[in-house]
C-alpha positions as CSV (number, residue, x, y, z in Angstrom):
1,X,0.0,0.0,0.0
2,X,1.3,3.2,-1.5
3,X,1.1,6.0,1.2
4,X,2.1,9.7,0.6
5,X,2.2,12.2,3.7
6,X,2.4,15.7,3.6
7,X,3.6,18.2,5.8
8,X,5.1,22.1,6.2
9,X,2.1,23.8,5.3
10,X,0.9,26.9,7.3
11,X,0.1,30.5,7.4
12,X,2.7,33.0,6.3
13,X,2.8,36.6,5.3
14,X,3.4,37.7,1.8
15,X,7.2,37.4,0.8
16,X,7.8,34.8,3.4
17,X,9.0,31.5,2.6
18,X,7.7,27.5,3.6
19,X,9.0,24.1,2.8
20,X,6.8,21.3,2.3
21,X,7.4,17.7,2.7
22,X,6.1,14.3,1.1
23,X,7.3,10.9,3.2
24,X,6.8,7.9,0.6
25,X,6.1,4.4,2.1
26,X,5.0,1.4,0.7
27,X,7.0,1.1,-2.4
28,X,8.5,-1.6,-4.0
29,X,10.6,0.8,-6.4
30,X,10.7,4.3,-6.9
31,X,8.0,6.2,-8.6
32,X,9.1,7.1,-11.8
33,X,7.6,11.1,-11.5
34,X,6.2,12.5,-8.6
35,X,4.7,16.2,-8.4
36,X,2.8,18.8,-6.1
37,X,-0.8,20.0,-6.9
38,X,-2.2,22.3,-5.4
39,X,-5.9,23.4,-5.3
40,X,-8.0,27.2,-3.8
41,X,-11.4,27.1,-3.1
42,X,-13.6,26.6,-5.5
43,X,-11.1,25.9,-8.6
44,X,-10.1,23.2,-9.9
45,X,-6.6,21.0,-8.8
46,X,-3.9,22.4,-10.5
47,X,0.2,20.8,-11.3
48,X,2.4,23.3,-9.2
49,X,5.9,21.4,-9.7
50,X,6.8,17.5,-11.5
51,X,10.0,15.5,-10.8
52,X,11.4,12.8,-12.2
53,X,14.1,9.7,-11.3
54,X,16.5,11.4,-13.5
55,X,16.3,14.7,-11.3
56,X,14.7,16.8,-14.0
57,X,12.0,19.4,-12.9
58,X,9.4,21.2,-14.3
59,X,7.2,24.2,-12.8
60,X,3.8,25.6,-13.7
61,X,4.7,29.2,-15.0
62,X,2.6,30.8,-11.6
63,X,5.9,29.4,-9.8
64,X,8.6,29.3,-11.7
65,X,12.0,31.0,-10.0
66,X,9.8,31.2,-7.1
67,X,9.5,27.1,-6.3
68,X,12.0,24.5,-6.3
69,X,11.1,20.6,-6.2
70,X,13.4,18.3,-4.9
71,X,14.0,14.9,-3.5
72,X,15.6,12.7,-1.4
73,X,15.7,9.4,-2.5
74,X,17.7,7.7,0.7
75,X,14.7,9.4,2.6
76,X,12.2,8.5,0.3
77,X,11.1,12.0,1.4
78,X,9.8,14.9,-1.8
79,X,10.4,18.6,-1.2
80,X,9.1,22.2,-2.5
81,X,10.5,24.8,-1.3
82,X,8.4,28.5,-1.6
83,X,10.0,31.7,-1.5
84,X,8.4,34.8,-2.3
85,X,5.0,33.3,-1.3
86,X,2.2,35.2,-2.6
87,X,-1.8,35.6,-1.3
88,X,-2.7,34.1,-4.3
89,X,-0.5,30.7,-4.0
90,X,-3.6,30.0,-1.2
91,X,-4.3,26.6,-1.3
92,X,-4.5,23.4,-0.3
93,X,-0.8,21.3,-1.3
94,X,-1.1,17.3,-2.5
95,X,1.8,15.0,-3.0
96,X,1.3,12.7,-6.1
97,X,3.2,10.1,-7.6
98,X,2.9,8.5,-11.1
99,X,3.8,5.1,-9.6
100,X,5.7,3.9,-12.8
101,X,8.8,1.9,-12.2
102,X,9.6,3.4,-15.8
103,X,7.8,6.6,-17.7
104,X,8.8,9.6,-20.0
105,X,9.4,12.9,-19.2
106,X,6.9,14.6,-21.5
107,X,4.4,13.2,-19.6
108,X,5.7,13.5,-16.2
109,X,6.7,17.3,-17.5
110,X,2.8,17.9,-18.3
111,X,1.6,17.5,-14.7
112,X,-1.6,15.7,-15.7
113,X,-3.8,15.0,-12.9
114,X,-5.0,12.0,-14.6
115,X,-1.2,10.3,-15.0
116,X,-0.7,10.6,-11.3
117,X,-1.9,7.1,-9.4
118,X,-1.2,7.9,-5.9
119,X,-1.7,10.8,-3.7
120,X,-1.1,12.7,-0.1
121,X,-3.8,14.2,2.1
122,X,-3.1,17.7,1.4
123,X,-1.2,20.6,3.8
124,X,-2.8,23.7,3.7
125,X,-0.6,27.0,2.7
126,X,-2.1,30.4,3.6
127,X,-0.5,33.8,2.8
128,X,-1.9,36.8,4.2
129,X,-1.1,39.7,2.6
C-alpha cells in the first residue's frame, strides 16, 4: 500500500518563505515522476511542480523562479521549497506520484492530474497579505 504524507504547510505573510514535505512508504521501487498540486477554493486542482528519477524538474509558469522541487531518494522524502510566497499561491498542497517503475518525461513534465496514481492528504498553505 502506497502512502504519501504531507507536511510544512501553514500561514505566512506575503514574501515569506515554507518548505513542504512528502514521506513515501510502501513502495516496491521508486515512482518514476512524482509532483505537487495544489488546489484554492472553488477551482479546480492544478500541477504546481513534476520531478522525475533522473532529477529533471518542471514548474507551472505561476511558480517558476519562485518554487524548487526536490528529493531525497535515501529518505524517500519529496520537497518544495516556496520563496516569495504570494496571497494568491492559497491553497491546499497534495503530494502525487505516477507510480511507474519506468515513464517519460513529456508526460511527467505535463503534470496531468490524470497520470498521477497515488496521492497525499493535502497541507494547507495560507499567505496573508
Amino acid at each position: 500500500q502506497v502512502q504519501l504524507v504531507e507536511s510544512g504547510g501553514g500561514s505566512v505573510q506575503a514574501g515569506g518563505s515554507l518548505r513542504l514535505s512528502c514521506a513515501a512508504s510502501g513502495y516496491t521501487y521508486s515512482s518514476y515522476c512524482m509532483g505537487w498540486f495544489r488546489q484554492a477554493p472553488g477551482k479546480e486542482r492544478e500541477g504546481v511542480a513534476a520531478i522525475d528519477s533522473a532529477g529533471s524538474t518542471s514548474y507551472a509558469d505561476s511558480v517558476k523562479g519562485r518554487f524548487t522541487i526536490s528529493k531525497d531518494n535515501a529518505k524517500n522524502t519529496l520537497y518544495l521549497q516556496m520563496n516569495s510566497l504570494k496571497p494568491e499561491d492559497t491553497a491546499m498542497y497534495y503530494c502525487a506520484a505516477d507510480g511507474r517503475e519506468v515513464g517519460s518525461w513529456w508526460l511527467c513534465a505535463r503534470l496531468g492530474r490524470a497520470d498521477f496514481g497515488y496521492w497525499g492528504q493535502g497541507t494547507q498553505v495560507t499567505v496573508s497579505s
